[in-house]
N, C-alpha and C positions, 0 to 999 in steps of 0.2 A: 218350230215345226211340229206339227200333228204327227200320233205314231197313224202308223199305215194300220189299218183294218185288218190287212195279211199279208202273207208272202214276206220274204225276205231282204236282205239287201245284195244287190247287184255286187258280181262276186269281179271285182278289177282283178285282171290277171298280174299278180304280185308277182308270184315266182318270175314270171319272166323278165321284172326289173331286176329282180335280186339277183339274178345270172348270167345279169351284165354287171351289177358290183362285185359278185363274188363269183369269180374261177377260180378252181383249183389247178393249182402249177405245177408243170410237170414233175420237179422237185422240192415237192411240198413239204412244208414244215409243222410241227405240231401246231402253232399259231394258225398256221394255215388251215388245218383239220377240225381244229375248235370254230374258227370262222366261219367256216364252210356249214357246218354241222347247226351252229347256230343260225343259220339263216334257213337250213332245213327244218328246223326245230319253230322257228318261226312263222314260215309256211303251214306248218300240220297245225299248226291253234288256229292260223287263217281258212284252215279248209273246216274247223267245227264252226267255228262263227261269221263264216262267207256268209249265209243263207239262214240265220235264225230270224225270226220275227222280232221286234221293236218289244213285244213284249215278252219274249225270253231272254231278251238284255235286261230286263227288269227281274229274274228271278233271283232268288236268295242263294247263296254257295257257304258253302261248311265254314267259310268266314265270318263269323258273325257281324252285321250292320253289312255287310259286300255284300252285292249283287252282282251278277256275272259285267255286268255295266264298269262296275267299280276293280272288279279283279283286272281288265282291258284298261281303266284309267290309271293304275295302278303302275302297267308293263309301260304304256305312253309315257307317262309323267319320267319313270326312272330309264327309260332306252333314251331321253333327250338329255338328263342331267350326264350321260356315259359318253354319251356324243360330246358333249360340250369338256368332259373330263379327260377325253382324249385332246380336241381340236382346239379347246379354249380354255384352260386351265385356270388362268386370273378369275373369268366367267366362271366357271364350274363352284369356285371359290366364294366368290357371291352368291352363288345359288347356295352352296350348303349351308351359309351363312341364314342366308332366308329361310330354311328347308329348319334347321334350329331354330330360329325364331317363332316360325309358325308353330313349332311343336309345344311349345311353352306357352302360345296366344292362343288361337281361334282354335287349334287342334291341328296333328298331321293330316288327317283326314282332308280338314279344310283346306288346308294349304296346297294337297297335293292332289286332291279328286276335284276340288269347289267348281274350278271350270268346266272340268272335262264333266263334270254333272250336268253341267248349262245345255250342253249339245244333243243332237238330237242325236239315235243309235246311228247312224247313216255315217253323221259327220266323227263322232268317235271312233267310227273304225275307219275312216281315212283317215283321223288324227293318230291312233296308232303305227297305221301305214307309215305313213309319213316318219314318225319319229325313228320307227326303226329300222328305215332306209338308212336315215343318218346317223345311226349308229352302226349301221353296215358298212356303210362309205366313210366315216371317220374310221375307222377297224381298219381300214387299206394301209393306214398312216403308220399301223403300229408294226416296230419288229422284237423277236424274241430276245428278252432282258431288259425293255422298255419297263417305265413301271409306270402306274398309271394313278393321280389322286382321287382319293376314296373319301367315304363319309368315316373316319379312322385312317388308321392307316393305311400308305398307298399298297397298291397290288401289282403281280406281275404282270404282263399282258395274258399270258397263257390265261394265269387264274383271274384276272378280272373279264375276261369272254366268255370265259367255264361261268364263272357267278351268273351272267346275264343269260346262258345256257340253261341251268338250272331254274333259277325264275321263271323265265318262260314256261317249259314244261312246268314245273310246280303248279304255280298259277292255271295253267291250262288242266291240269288234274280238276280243279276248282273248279273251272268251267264244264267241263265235261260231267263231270259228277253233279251241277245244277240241273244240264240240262238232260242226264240220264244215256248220255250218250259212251263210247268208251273210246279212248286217247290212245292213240296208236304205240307201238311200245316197240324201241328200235335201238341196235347197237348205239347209239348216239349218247344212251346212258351210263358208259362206260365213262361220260365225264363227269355225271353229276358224284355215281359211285364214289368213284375215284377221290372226289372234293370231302364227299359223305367220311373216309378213310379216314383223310387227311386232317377234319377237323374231330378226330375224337377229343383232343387233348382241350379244343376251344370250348368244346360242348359241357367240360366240367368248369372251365375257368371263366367262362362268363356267367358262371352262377356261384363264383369264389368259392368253389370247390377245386382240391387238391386231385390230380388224377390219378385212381389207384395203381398201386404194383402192377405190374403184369402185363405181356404187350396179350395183344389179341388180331388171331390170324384172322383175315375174311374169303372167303372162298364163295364166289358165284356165278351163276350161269346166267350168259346172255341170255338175252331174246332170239338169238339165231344158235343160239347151244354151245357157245365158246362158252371155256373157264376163264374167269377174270380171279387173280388172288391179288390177295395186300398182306403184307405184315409178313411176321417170320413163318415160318409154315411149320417149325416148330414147338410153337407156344400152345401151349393145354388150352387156352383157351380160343373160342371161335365164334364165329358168325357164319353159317351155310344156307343155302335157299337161292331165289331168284334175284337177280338184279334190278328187275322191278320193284321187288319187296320191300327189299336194302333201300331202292331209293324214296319211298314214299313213305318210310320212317324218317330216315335221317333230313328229309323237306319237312316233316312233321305233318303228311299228310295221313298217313296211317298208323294207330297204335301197333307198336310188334306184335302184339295180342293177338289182333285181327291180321297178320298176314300169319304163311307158311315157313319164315324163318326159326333154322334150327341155332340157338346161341345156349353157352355156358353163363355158369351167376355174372362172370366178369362182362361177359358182352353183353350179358340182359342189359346189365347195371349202366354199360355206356347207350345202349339203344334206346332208355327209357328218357334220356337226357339229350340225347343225339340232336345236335342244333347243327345245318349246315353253311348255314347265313347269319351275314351279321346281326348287332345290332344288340337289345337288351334279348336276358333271357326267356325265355318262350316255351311256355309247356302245350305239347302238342295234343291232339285230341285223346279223350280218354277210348277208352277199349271198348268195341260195339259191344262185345260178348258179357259187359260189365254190369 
């Protein structure tokens, strides 16, 4: 299919599927709130890239080789392998199977964008759609202490719906940032934070580094002006600033340099590592002001 000359693509009203996979119940449980949040979190990237043109799917994002195309095949590809690691396990298992092999052949890239390249913008964002309905709708299945198999080892459900939380927005940073636009910024990141927190210790150990002495408090303000803390609130050392901040370091979408974060030598030294996704080590962008 030819790209269209202008105008965008025809914005299907998503959310109103989603709202019939996802209610929130009267006596809701944190699974339930991560869920939920997730599918909001998924709507707001739907509402930057409802209406772009054919060729602002084609532009370039702070990914190097991605294109805002490829960040949207990217969310596709892994919201279907999550769905299937919920609903079909054996399945999922051949997928990762494949998902390593391909990384070792043709490239991940190939393996995991090749098709969704093939499509025209129109039909890649209904492929999206699509996928992450049924990542919505396999989610119905899980309850809290469920764990779920992963590319490594499995997760709980909490934090494997947080992980696919976080992506989303991350990636959607991506987008936003290609196309000049800015990404809505909402209590909703009190989960990525959170995750941000919780992986200090991985963020040294997946680069065989030992993790220094010392805990380290985090203290930040929402988007709506709540204090969010982690750690002791006694430790000398800290991280303070916005919760935006915190999270577009620990995604690796911002160098601490370049945000308003106030940290001690101890924090600096975990934020400059700060990995909050699996996978091989990953040094995040250098510092604009550099």
């Amino acid at each position: 299919m030819a790209a269209k000359p202008s105008g965008g693509h025809s914005h299907i009203p998503a959310h109103c599927v989603v709202n019939n996979i996802v209610q929130q119940p009267a006596n809701d449980t944190r699974l339930d709130g991560v869920r939920h949040d997730l599918a909001d979190e998924q709507q707001a990237l739907d509402d930057i890239v409802a209406h772009i043109t054919d060729e602002q799917f084609q532009l370039p994002t702070p990914s190097p080789g991605w294109s805002v195309a490829d960040q949207m095949g990217h969310l596709t590809y892994f919201d279907a392998a999550a769905a299937s690691a919920i609903s079909d396990p054996e399945g999922f298992a051949d997928r990762a199977r494949e998902l390593y092999e391909g990384a070792v052949g043709p490239g991940i890239d190939v393996h995991t964008l090749g098709a969704f390249r093939s499509l025209s913008p129109s039909a890649q964002l209904a492929s999206w759609r699509h996928n992450r309905m049924k990542l919505l709708e396999a989610s119905r299945s899980l309850h809290e202490g469920d764990r779920v198999a992963w590319y490594g080892p499995s997760m709980g459900a909490v934090s494997f719906l947080t992980a696919r939380l976080m992506e989303t927005w991350a990636h959607g940073i991506d987008v936003a940032d290609a196309l000049g636009v800015s990404h809505s910024s909402t209590d909703r990141l009190r989960h990525v934070a959170r995750l941000g927190f919780m992986t200090r210790k991985w963020s040294y150990t997946v680069r065989g580094e030992d993790l220094p002495d010392g805990e380290v408090h985090v203290a930040l303000t929402s988007p709506s002006g709540e204090s969010w803390t982690w750690g002791d609130e006694s430790a000398i050392d800290t991280v303070r600033g916005s919760a935006h901040d915190f999270c577009l370091v620990v995604t690796q979408r911002r160098h601490v340099d370049d945000t308003s974060l106030e940290t001690s030598d101890l924090a600096r030294n975990w934020l400059l590592r700060a990995q909050a996704f699996a996978g091989a080590a990953s040094d995040g962008p250098q510092a604009r002001s550099s």
